[in-house]
C-alpha distance (Angstrom), angle and dihedral (degrees) to the residues before:
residue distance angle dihedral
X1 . . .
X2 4.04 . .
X3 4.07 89.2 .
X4 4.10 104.0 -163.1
X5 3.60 106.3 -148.3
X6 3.94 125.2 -155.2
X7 3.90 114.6 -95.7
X8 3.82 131.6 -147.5
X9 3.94 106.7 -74.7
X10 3.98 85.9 -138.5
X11 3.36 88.8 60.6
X12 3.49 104.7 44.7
X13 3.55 81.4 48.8
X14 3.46 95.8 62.8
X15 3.71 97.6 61.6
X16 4.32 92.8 41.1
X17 3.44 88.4 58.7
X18 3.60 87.9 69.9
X19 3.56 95.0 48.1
X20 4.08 119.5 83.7
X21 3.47 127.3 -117.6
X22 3.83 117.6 -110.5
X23 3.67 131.0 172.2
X24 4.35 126.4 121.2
X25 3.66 121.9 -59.5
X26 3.54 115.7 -66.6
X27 3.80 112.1 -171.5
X28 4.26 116.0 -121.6
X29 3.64 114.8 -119.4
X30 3.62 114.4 -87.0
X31 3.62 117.6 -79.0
X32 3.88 95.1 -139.7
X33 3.59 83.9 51.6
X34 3.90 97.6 51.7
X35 3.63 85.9 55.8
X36 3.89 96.0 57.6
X37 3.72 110.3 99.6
X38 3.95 92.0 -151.1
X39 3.94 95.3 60.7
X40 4.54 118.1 80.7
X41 3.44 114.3 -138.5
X42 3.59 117.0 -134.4
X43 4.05 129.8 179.5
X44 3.87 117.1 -147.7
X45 3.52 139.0 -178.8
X46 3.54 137.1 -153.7
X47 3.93 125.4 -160.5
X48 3.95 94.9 168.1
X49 3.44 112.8 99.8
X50 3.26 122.4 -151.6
X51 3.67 90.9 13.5
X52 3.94 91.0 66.4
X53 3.68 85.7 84.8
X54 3.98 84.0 85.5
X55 4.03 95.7 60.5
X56 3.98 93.7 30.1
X57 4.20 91.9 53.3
X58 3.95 92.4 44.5
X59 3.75 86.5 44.4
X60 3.83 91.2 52.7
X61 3.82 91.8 44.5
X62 3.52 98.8 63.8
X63 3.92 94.5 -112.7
X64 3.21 110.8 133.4
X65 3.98 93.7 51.1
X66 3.74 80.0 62.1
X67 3.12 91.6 64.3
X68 3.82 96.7 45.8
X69 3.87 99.0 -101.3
X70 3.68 128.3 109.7
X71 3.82 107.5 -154.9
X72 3.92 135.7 -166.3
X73 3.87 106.7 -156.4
X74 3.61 105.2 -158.1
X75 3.92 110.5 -159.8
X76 3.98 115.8 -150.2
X77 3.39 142.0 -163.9
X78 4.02 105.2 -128.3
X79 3.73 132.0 7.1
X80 4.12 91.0 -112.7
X81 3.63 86.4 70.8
X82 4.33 102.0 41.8
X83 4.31 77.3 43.1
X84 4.45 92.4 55.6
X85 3.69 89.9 39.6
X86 3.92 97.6 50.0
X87 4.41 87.4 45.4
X88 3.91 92.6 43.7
X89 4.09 92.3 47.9
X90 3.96 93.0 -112.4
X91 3.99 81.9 122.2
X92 3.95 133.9 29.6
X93 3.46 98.0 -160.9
X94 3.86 135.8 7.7
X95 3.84 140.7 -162.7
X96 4.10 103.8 -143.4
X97 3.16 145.4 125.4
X98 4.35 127.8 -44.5
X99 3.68 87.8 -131.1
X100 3.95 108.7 50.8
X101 4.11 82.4 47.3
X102 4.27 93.7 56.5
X103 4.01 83.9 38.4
X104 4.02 92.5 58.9
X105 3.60 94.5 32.5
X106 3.89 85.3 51.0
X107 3.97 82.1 48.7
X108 3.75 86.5 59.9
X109 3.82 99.5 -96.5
X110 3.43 109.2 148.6
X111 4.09 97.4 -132.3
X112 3.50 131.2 161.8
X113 3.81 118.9 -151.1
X114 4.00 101.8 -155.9
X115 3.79 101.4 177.0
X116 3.86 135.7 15.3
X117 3.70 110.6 -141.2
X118 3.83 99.6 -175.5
X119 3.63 114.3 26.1
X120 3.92 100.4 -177.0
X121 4.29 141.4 63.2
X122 3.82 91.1 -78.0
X123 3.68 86.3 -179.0
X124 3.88 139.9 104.8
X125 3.83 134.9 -155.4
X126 4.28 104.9 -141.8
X127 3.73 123.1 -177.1
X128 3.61 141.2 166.7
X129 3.71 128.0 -69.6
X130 3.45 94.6 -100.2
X131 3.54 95.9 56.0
X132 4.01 94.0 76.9
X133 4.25 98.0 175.7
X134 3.69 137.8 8.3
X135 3.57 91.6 -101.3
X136 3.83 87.6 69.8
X137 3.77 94.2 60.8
X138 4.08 94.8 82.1
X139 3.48 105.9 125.5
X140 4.00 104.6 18.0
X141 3.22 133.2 110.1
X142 3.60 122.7 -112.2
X143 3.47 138.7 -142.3
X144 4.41 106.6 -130.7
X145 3.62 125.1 167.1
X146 4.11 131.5 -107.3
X147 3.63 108.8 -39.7
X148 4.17 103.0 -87.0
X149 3.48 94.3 19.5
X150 3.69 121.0 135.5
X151 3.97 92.7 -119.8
X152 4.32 83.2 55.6
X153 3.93 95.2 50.5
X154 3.68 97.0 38.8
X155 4.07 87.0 46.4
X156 4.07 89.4 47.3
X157 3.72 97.6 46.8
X158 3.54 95.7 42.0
X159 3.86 97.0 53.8
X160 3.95 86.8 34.1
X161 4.19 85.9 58.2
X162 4.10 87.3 47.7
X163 3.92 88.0 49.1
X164 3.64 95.0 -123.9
X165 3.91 100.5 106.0
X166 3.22 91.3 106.1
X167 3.64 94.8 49.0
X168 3.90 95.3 72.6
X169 3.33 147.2 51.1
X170 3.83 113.3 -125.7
X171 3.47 114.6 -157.0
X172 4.10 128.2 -160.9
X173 4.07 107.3 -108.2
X174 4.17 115.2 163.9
X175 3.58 111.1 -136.9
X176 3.83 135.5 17.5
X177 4.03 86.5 -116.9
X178 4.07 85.9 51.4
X179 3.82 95.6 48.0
X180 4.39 86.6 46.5
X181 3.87 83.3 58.7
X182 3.89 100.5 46.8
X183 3.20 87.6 55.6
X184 3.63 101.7 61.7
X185 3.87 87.0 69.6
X186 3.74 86.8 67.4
X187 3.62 91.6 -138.6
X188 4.08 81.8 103.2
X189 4.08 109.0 53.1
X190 3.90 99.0 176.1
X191 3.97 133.3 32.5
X192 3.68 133.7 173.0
X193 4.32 109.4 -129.4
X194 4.10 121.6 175.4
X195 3.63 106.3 -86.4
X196 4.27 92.2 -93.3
X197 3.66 91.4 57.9
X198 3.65 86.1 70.5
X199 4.22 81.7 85.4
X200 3.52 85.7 63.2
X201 3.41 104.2 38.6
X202 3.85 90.8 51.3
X203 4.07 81.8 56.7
X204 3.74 96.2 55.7
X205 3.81 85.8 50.3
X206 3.87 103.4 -100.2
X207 3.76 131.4 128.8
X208 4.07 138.1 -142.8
X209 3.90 105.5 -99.5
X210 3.63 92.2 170.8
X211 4.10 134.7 12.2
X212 3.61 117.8 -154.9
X213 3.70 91.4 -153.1
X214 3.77 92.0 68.3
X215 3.80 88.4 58.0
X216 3.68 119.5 104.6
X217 4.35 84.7 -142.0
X218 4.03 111.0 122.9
X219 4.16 101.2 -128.8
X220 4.27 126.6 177.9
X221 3.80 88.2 -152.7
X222 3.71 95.8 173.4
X223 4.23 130.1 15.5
X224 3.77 135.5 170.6
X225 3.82 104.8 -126.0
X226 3.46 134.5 175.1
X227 3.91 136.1 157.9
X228 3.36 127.1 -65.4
X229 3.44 100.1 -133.5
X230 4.28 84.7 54.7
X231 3.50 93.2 58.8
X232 3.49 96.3 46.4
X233 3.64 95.1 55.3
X234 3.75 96.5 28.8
X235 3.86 106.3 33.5
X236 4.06 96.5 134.4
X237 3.84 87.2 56.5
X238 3.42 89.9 52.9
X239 3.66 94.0 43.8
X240 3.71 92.7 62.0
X241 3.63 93.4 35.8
X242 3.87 89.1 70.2
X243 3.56 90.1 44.0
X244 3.63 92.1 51.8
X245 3.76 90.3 57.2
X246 3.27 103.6 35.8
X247 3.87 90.3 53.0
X248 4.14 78.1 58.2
X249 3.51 92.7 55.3
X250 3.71 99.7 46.7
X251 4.19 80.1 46.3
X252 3.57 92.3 58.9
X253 4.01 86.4 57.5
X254 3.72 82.7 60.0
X255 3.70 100.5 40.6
X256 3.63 113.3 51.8
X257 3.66 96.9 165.9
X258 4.00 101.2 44.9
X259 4.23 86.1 49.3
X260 4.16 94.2 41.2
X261 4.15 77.2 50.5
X262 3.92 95.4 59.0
X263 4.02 94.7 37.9
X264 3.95 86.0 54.2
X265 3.67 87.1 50.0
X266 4.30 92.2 50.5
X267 3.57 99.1 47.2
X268 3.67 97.3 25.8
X269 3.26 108.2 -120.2
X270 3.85 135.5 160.9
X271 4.24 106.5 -108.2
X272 3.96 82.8 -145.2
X273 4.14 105.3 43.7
X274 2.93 97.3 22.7
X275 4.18 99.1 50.3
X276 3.52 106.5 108.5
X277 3.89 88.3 44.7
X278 4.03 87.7 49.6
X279 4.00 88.2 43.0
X280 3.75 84.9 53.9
X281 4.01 99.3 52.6
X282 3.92 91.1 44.0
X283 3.77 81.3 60.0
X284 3.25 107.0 48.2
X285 4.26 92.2 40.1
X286 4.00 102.7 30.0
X287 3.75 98.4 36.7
X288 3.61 97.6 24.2
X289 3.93 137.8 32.1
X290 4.09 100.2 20.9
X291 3.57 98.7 104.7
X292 3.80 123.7 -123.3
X293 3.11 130.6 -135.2
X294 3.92 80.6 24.0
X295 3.65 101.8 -128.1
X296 3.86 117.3 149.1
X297 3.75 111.2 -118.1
X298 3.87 116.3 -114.0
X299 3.44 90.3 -152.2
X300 3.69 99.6 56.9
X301 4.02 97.4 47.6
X302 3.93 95.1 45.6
X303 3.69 81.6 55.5
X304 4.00 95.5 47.8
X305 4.40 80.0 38.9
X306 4.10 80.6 58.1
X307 4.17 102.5 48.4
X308 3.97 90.1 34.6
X309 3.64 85.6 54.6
X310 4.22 99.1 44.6
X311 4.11 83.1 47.4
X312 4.14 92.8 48.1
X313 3.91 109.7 44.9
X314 3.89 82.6 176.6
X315 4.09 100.0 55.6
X316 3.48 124.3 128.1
X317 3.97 122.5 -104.6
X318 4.05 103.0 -82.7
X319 3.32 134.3 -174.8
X320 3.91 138.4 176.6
X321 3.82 93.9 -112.2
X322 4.00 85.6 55.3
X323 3.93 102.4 60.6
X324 3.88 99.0 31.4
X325 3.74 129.2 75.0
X326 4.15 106.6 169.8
X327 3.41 92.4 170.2
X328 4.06 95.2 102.5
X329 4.21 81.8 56.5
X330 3.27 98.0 42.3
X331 3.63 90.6 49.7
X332 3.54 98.8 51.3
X333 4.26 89.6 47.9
X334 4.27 91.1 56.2
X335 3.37 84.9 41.0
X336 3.88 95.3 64.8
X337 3.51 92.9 -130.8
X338 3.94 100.3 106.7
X339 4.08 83.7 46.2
X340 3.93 87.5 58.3
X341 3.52 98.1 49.9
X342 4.04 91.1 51.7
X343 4.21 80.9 48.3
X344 3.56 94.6 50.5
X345 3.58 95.3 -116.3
X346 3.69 107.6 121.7
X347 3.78 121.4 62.3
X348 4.13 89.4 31.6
């Protein structure tokens, strides 16, 4: 088998940085309110996909000014890029995936992951009709995401568990939406896409061969991270940047139509053909996988720790306890506040 192993983050870095940023319109933070000396302002990324919906509808409803932040979300294309921008100081804070995090902490970034926002495989392996089972896949190639990314690990330990790893060649394709259109050539059969791409898939034809939800394998999908040396010297800011968001999220519960609005937007989608697909994904994100209380699952990173570590013979010694700080969630739950927002009394 072609095995793709995981690369130095610095280096992948390099050649991101060269690459633009792309994503849907995300509106800037209101000029009046840049020039009012009570609000922080705070830069964030988001490399998630789908799952950007979270940061993009808090952004739109005015939350995090409530909070006394103004915030530009930038919205990129691959998690190399939200990963250089965070370790150069582009970004203070960004919403990503589990894995690039361990692989640039394992790099020797000094990161701190302070909430896990989806703490299970949110990812799907989709082939074409012919290919009826995963069985079937031996000797295809496959479509897998950037080298260390958390759609590559999850697709290499899942077909690793299944014994078939070695029964395919994996090949490196960006984005979900990128690996959907390579394999309309046909030369690629299979692909692993974040569990909402499914709607598309299903559109160009393809069908779920395996769902990485129904997999008994711990995963930190998704994590807000940020340096450690920004939270030390900026913890408040962070403290009501989480509520901020999370007081989207629990918003979104509330709603339906102004979140189904910003999924249509991500995965472009027509609010009218395409609603029972779109009342489907804000299901499965909104009501399902976003974690709460938003604690990072130790399980999940000492298992991304592990595969970083068998890819990166030279990483530094890591451990849990190194990359996670929880106390800006757990402060928020004895506070009552995270309590509230699930009783609908914050925001009101």
């Amino acid at each position: 088998m072609k095995r793709i192993s995981i690369r130095s983050l610095l280096m992948v870095a390099i050649c991101v940085l060269l690459t633009a940023c792309v994503g849907i319109p995300v509106p800037r933070a209101n000029p009046e309110a840049d020039s009012a000396q009570s609000l922080t302002a705070l830069t964030v990324c988001d490399t998630t996909g789908t799952n950007a919906a979270m940061l993009i509808f808090t952004q739109r409803a005015g939350l995090f000014e409530k909070y006394g932040l103004t915030v530009n979300v930038e919205v990129m294309s691959g998690v190399p890029e939200g990963m250089a921008a965070l370790i150069t100081g582009e970004v203070d804070l960004c919403h990503t995936g589990g894995a690039s995090a361990i692989n640039a902490a394992l790099a020797g970034e000094e990161l701190s992951i302070i909430a896990g926002m989806v703490n299970s495989p949110f990812f799907v392996i989709v082939a074409h009709p012919e290919i009826q089972t995963i069985d079937e896949i031996k000797g295809t190639v496959i479509a897998s995401g950037t080298p260390g990314s958390g759609s590559d690990i999850f697709l290499r330990l899942a077909l690793d568990s299944l014994d078939l790893l070695d029964e395919v060649e994996l090949i490196s394709v960006g984005r979900s939406a990128d690996r959907l259109a390579a394999m309309t050539t046909r030369e690629i059969l299979a692909g692993v896409v974040s569990a909402p791409e499914v709607i598309n898939a299903q559109k160009l034809g393809f069908h779920v061969i395996l769902d990485g939800a129904k997999m008994d394998i711990p995963y930190q999908t998704t994590v807000i991270v940020t340096k450690q040396s920004s939270l030390a010297n900026n913890r408040q800011t962070m403290v009501h940047f989480m509520q901020a968001l999370l007081e989207g999220r629990a918003t979104m519960k509330k709603d339906r139509a102004g979140a189904i609005g910003v999924l249509a937007e991500i995965l472009r989608l027509d609010l009218e053909e395409d609603a029972t697909a779109l009342d489907t994904v804000y299901d499965l994100l909104v009501l399902g996988y976003w974690a709460q209380p938003p604690y990072p699952t130790f399980e999940g990173i000492q298992l991304l720790i592990n595969e970083g570590r068998q890819d990166n013979p030279g990483a530094v010694d890591l451990t849990v306890d190194d990359i996670i700080d929880i106390s800006i969630v757990q402060e928020l739950e004895e506070s009552g506040f995270l309590d509230a927002l699930e009783a609908g009394e914050v925001g009101e």
